[in-house]
N, C-alpha and C positions, 0 to 999 in steps of 0.2 A: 081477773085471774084467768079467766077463759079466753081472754082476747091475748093475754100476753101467751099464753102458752100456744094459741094457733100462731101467733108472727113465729115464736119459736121453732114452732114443729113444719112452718114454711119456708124457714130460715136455712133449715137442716135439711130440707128436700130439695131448695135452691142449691145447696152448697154440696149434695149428693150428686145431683143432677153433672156439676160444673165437673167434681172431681171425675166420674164416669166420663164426660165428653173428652176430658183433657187426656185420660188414657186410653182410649178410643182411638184420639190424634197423635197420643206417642205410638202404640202400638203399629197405627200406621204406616207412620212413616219409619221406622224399624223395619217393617213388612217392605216397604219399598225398596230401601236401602238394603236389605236382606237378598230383592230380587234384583236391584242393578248390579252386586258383588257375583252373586251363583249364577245369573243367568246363562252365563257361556260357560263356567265352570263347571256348574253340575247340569243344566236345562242342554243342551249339544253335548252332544259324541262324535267324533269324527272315527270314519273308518275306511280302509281301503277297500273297495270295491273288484268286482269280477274283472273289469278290465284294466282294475289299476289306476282307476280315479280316485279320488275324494270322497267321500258320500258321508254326509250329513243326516245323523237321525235325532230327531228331538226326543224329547227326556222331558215331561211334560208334568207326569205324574209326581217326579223324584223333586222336582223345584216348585211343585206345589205342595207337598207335604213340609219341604224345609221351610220355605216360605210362610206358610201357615202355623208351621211349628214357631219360628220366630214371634208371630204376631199374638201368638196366646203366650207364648211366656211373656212378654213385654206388657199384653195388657195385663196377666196377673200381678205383675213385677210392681205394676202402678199402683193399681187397684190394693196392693196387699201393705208396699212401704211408702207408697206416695215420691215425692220429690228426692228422703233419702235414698244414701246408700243399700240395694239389700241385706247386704252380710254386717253393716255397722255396727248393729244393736246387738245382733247374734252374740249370748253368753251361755255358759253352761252355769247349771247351780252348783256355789262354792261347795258342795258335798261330792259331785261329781270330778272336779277341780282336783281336787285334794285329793281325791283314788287313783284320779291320771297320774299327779307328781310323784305318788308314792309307786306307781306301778312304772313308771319313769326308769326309777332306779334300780329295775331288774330286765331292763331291756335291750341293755348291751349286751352283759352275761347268758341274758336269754338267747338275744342271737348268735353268740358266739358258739354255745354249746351248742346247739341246733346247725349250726355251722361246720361244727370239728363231727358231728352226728349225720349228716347227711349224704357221705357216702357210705356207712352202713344201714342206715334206712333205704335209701333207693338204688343198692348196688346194681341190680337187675333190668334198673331203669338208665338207659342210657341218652335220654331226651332229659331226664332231669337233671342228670348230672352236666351236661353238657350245657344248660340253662344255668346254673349254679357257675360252674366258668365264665359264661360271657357276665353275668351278675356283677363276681368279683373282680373280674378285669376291669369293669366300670366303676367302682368301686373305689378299687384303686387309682384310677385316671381321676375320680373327684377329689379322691385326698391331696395328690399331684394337685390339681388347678386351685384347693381350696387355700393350699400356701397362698397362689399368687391373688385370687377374687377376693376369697373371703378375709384371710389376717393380713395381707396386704394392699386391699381394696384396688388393686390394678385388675382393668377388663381386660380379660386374653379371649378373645373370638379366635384365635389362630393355634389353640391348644395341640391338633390335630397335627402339627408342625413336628412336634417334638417325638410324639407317637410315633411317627414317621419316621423320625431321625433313628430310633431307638431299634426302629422294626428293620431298616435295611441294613445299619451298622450290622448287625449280628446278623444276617445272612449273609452279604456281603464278606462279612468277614469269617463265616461258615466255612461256605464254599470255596473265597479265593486260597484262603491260609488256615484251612484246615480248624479252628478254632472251635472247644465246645460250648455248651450252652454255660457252663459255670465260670470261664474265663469270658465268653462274649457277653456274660449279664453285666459286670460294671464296666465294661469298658464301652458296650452301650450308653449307660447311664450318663459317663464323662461326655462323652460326646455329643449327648440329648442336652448337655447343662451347658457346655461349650457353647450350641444353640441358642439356647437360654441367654447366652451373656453378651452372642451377636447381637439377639434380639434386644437386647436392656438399653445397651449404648444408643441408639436412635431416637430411643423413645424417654430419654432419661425426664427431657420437661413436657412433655407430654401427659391428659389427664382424660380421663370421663371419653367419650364421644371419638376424640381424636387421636387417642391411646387406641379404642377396641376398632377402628380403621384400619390403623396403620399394622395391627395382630393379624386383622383380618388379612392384610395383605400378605403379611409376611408366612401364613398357612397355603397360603393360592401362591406364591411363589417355590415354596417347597414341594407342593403338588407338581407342578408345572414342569421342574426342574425334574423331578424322578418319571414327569411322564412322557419327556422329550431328550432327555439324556440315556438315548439308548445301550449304546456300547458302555457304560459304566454300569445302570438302572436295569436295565432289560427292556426300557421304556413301558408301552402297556403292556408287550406280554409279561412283565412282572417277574419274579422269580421264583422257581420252583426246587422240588428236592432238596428244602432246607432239614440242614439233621435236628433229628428230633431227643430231648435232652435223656438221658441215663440216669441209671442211681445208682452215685458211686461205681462210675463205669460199666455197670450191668444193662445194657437193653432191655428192653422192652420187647424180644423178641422170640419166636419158637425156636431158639436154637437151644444147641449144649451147653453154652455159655449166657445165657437169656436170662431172666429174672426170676421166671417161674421154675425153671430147673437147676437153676443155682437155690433155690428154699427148697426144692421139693414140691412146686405146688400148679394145678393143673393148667396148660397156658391158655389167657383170655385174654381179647384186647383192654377190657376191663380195668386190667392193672394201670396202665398206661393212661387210663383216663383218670381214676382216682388219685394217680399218681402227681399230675397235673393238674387238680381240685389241691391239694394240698399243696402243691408248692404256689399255684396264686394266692391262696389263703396265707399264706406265710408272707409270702413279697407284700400281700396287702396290709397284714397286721404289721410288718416291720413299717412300711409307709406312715402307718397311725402311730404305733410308738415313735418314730423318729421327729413324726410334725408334732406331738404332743410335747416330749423334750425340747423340741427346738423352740416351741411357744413360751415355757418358763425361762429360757434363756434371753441374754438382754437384746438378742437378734429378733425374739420372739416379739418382744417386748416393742422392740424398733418397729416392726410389721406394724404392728397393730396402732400406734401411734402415729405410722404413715397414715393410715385407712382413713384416722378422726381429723386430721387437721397436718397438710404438710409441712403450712406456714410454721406452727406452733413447734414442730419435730424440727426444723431449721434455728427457730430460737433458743431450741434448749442444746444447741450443740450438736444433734445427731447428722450423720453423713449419710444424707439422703441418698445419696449416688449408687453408696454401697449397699443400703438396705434395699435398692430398689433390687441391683442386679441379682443382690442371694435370693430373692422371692423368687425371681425369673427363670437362678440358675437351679433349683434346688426342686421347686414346681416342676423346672422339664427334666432334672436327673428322673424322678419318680414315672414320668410320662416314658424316656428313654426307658427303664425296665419296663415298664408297662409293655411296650412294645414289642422288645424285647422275645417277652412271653408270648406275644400274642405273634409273632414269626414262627418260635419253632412251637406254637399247640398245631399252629395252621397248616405247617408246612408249604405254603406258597400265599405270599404278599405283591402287591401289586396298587399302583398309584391311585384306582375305582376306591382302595381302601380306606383311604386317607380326606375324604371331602369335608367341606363342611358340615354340611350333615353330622358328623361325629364332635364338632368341635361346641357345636350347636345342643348336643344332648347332654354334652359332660359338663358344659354351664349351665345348664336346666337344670341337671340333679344340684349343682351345687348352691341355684339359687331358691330350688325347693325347697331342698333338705333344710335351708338354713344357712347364711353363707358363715362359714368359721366355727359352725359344727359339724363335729367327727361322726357322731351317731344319725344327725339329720341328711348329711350326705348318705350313710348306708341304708338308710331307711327308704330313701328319696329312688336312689339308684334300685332298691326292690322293689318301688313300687313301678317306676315308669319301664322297665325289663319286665318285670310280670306281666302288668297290662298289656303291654304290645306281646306277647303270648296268650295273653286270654284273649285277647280281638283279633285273633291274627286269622281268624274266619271272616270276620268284616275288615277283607283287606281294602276295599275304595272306601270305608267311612272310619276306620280307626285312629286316624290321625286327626280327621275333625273330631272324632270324641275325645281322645288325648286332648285335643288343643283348647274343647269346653270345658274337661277337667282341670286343667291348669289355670286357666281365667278361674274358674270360681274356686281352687286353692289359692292363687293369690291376693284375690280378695278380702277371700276370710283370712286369709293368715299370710300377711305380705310380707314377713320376714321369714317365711318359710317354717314347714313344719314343726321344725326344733327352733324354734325363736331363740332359747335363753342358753347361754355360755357360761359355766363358773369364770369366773375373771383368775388370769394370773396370778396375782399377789392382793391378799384379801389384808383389807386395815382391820385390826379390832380393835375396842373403845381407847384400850392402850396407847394405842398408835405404834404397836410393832407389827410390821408387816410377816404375816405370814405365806404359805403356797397355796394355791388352790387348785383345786382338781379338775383338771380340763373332763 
């Protein structure tokens, strides 16, 4: 008994021993590969110098703390799950579970109120409200893409296209023809979706990889085109003095006929801000009721069946053709208002605007959030806008901590926050179909 139990207890020291070695050796070469990526990234700084040279300063400290930070999570990473995935296993207890989904169902309404409540909570704050705007601009641009990513599984990299189209129509047509923001809002829209339907036709057998290309190109074409079409565009100096929208013909402004002294009420630019919090809030909640109805309808229906199998959507009869272009056109009509709004809050738009970069965040939020849900886009679009305002002190490192928060949300939850969608039309035991609640 004694002799079996020492092989045993030398068995276990051998096979302690191995696993330590073997994470030693991962963490390694992680640590390595951690310094052949950062070394010129973050280890050099280039700066121009007193007579106008080059001058190279090393960073010695900043790429041994990354570097070394690497190498301990990796060796714990080993040490702690072995060979699995980290986040694999990761569960919560079904008691926890079940206070989430119940808590679930009050966190639309929760944000909504809290929503239609935030500019009398923070009238005085004019950083929050103005945060609160870009929020729901975003917001809105994920409900726009989540028609075409999430219920129609089509990759648009080139979202930022339509935005675009959206944001110059209505100055454009501002300035040349006098037009207000209530008559340039859909006429925006038509022309963002027009866009939409240029774009649909090229790519009609187009899928996966060589779909989100040929987007991508076609946003780098619309940039290109506004940033070197000057006598039409303004080229990069862009366009300014776009009029900014009214209510019900009343400005926004200290006159006799201004907003505040047509109610009686003291003039602040205030007004004008809140005023514009509520009509994005509006444009954006129309966006979600409109993709919401459109989802139970049998377009809705087409989408979503494109997403699983296109083969199968061809077999049963549907006109793939047509369901592609309304995802495409109907995705950028909402991108076009988006825009839209985001010309005259701005008052001057310009092609710097429109990069990838933007096209890059609104498929982020939507593949966070959860692609083809409504609440996990809004969720998704609060958290990655917040954050880059809580970090905006650590402006050289906040995008690699973004970019570490995101790897391990995707891990643990790689369908994104809000993973689960009621389905369109629910069977019960019966077999009569009935609606279900997006």
């Amino acid at each position: 008994m004694r002799q079996g139990a020492q092989v045993q207890n030398e068995a276990a020291s051998r096979t302690g021993e191995t696993l330590i070695a073997q994470a030693l050796k991962e963490a390694a070469l992680a640590a390595l590969i951690a310094f052949g990526l950062f070394g010129f990234l973050v280890g050099i700084r280039t700066d121009q110098g007193p007579t106008g040279a080059l001058i190279v300063y090393p960073r010695l400290q900043a790429l041994g703390l990354l570097v070394g930070a690497v190498f301990v999570g990796s060796l714990a990473r080993a040490l702690i799950f072995g060979n699995a995935p980290a986040l694999q296993h990761v569960t919560l207890p079904n008691a926890v579970t079940d206070r989430l989904r119940q808590a679930a169902r009050f966190a639309a309404p929760a944000l909504l109120a809290f929503a239609l409540m935030m500019p009398f909570l923070f009238y005085t704050n004019r950083y929050v409200l103005d945060l609160g705007i870009l929020i729901l601009t975003y917001v809105m641009l994920g409900w726009g893409l989540n028609v075409v990513v999430g219920l129609a599984g089509l990759l648009d990299l080139g979202y930022v296209a339509f935005f675009a189209v959206g944001s110059y129509s209505y100055a454009l047509l501002a300035q040349n023809f006098g037009i207000s923001f209530w008559f340039g809002l859909p006429i925006a829209g038509i022309l963002a979706a027009f866009a939409g339907i240029l774009l649909g036709f090229p790519v009609l057998r187009l899928r996966g990889d060589y779909l989100a290309i040929v987007t991508l190109g076609f946003g780098e074409i619309i940039r290109l085109v506004l940033l070197n079409w000057r006598d039409f565009t303004g080229g990069p100096n862009g366009i300014a003095s776009i009029p900014r929208p009214s209510f019900f013909g009343l400005p926004f402004t200290d006159t006799p006929n201004g907003f505040a002294a047509t109610f009686g009420l003291e003039f602040t630019p205030t007004h004008r801000v809140v005023f514009l919090y509520y009509l994005i809030l509006a444009l954006a909640l129309l966006t979600n009721w409109a993709t919401l109805r459109l989802r139970r309808l049998p377009i809705g229906r087409a989408w979503e069946a494109l997403r699983e199998d296109e083969i199968a959507c061809r077999s049963l009869g549907i006109n793939t053709t047509n369901t592609k272009l309304t995802a495409f056109a109907i995705g950028a009509m909402f991108g076009g208002f988006a825009g839209a709004f985001f010309a005259t809050r701005q008052g001057f738009i310009s092609p710097e605007s429109f990069n990838f970069n933007e096209s890059a965040l609104v498929l982020a939020i939507v593949v966070l959030g959860g692609m083809g849900s409504q609440l996990g886009v809004a969720i998704a679009a609060l958290v990655m806008l917040g954050s880059f305002e809580l970090f905006r002190e650590f402006e050289q490192y906040r995008l690699l901590l973004f970019g570490v928060a995101m790897v391990i949300i995707m891990v643990w939850r790689p369908r994104g926050l809000v993973a689960t969608r009621t389905p369109s039309i629910l069977f019960v035991s019966g077999g009569t179909p009935t609606k279900g609640a997006s």
